[in-house]
KOLBARO-769958 format. One record per residue (C-alpha): x, y, z. Coordinates in steps of 0.25 Angstrom, whole numbers, plus 5000, padded with zeros to 4 digits. Layout:
! KOLBARO-769958
XYZ/...
***
This chain:
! KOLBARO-769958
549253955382/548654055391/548354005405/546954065405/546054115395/545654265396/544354285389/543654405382/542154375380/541454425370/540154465373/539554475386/538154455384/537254315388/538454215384/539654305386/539154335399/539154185404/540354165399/541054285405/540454225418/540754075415/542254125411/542354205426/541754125434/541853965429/543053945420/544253915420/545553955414/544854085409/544354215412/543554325406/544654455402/543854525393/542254545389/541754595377/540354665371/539754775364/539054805377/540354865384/539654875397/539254725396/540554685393/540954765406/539954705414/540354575410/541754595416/541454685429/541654555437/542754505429/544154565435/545054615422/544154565412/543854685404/542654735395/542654755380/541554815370/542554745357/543054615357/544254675348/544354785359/544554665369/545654605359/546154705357/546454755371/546654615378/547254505370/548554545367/548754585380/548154435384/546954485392/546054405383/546554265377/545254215374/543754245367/542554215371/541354265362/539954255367/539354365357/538154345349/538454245338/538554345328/539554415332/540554295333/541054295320/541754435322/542054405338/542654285332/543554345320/543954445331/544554335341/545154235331/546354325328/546754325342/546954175342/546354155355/545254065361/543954085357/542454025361/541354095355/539954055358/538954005348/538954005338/540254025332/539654125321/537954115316/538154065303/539353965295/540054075286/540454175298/540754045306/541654005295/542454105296/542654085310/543253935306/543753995295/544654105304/545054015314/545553905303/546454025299/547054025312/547253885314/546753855327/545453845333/545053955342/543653965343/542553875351/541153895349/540353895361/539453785359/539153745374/538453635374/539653545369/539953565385/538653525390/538953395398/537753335392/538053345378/539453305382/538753185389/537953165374/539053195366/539853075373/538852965371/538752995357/540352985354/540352865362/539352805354/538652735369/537352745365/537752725348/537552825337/536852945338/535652975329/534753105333/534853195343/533653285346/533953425353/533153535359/533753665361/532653755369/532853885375/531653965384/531654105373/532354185366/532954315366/532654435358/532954425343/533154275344/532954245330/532454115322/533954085318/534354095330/533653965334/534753905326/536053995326/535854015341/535053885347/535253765338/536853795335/537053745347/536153615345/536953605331/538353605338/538053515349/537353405337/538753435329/539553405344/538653285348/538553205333/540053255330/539553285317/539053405308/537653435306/537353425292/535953465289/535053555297/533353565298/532353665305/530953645308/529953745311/528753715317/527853775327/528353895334/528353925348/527254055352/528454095359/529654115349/529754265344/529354325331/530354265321/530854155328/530254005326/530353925339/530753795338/531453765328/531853615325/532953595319/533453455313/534853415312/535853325305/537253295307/538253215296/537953095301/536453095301/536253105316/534853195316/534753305329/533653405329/533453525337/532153575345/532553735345/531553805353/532053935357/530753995366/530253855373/530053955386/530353835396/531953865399/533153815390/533553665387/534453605377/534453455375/534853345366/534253195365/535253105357/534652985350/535752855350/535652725344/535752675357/534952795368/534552915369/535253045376/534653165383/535253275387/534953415392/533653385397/533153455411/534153445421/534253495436/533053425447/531853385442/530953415454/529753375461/529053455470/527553505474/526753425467/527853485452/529153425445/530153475438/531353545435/531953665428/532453725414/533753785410/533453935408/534453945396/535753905392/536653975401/536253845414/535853745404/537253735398/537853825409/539053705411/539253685397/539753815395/540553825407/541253695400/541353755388/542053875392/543053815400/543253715388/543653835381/544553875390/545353755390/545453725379/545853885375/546953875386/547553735378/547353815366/546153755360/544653745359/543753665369/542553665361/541653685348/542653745338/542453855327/541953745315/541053705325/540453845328/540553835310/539853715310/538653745319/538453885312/538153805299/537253735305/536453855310/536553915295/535953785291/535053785303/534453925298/534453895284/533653775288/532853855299/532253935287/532053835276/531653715284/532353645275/533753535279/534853635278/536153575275/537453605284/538753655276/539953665284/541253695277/542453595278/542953575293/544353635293/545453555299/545553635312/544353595316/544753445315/543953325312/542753245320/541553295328/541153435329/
***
């Protein structure tokens, strides 16, 4: 096995560039060789700062240049999620290691045939960057449910809130780019497959843009019968928060809340809001990324694998399907294939 993972990086936009940063400056056992986007003079930018990593408007004109040579041993793809299927289908021939950012494709039939390429190879390959399996406290959540402390668990209730949204964000979007990650993180926490999705609309927020109906509740349930639901609200103004309440036989769990001083002073109290993703789960990703790394230099995957990305894209379909009906929408998944192995997502 290599000795240290030199990365190309494909895309260097919002989540590319935190990543290029996280893998300069934070982690360990890697480093960033190569960047990649359509925008050249982003992709050189990205690098300026980087000695020997060089800049790239193709990922195929990055292959081609620096991994047979063994300038580029890995890939990281952090594009927008529809282009993944063929930033995927470009890197699995080159039977390196790969994490690519949610979701692994928008929908369950391009996701497929990720699985379905990977199969062929017979290894896994890819980890799908769901971050949140990393966050301390949904590793403190998930621990108490295996151990069975507190008995079984019977709901969990969810709110996903960010302040707006950028230009273009559509209805859909609530779903395939906001509640995939709740979808992933219910299937990691329950060890079990969701089985049926439902999306409520009600009153919308003055606040959403034309086209886009803001919140969304979204009702969930998994093989076992244990019921999650989702508070998506997408323009709440007030800053970004993610939290989950777990309902026990025997307590309740809340994670996610406020955190940092709660303040009084001059007559006020208080504290503040996480302005987006990047602090609010700023150490998850660092963890995820050096899981990554790990585990590529050992040869294998340290996290979320490619039927997992294929799992929580058929919950989106369903969760869009259900969006526009309102009806429950069944979830269909194909049969899990032996390289994925048995157990809890």
């Amino acid at each position: 096995m290599a000795d240290n993972l030199r990365v190309a990086v494909i895309g260097a936009g919002r989540m590319g560039a935190d990543h290029i940063q996280r893998l300069h400056t934070r982690i360990h056992g890697a480093e960033v060789a190569a960047v990649v986007d359509i925008d050249l003079e982003r992709a050189q930018a990205a690098v300026a700062h980087i000695p020997g990593a060089r800049a790239f408007a193709t990922a195929a004109e990055a292959y081609a240049t620096s991994v047979e040579n063994g300038d580029v041993n890995a890939v990281l793809i952090a594009t927008p999620g529809f282009l993944h299927e063929q930033a995927l289908l470009e890197a699995l021939p080159l039977d390196i290691p790969i994490l690519c950012e949610k979701p692994l494709t928008p929908d369950a039939d391009s996701a497929w045939k990720i699985v379905e390429a990977e199969v062929a190879m017979g290894r896994k390959r890819i980890q799908v960057g769901f971050m949140r399996r990393f966050d301390a406290e949904y590793a403190q959540l998930g621990g108490l449910i295996r151990s069975g402390e507190l008995g079984e668990l019977l709901m969990l209730h969810c709110r996903h809130r960010n302040p707006d949204t950028p230009a273009g964000f559509t209805n859909e979007m609530l779903i395939n780019d906001s509640v995939v990650h709740e979808f992933d993180v219910i299937r990691y926490l329950t060890g079990e497959e969701i089985t049926s999705v439902q999306v409520r609309l009600g009153k919308a927020s003055s606040k959403a843009p034309n086209g886009q109906h803001d919140p969304q509740h979204v009702l969930i349930e998994t093989s076992t019968g244990v019921l999650a639901d989702v508070e998506i609200f997408v323009n709440a103004q007030f800053g970004y928060e993610v939290a989950t309440q777990a309902a026990f036989e025997d307590g309740i769990v809340d994670i996610g809340g406020d955190g940092g001083p709660y303040l009084r002073r001059a007559g006020r109290w208080g504290g503040t809001v996480t302005p987006g993703f990047e602090a609010r789960f700023g150490a998850a990703y660092d963890a995820e990324i050096q899981s990554w790394v790990d585990a590529a230099l050992r040869g294998e995957i340290g996290g979320p694998s490619a039927w997992d990305g294929y799992a929580t894209a058929a919950c989106c379909e369903a969760g869009v399907e259900a969006q526009k009906s309102g009806e429950k929408v069944a979830v269909v998944l194909r049969e899990r294939p032996a390289l994925y192995g048995e157990g809890a997502p």
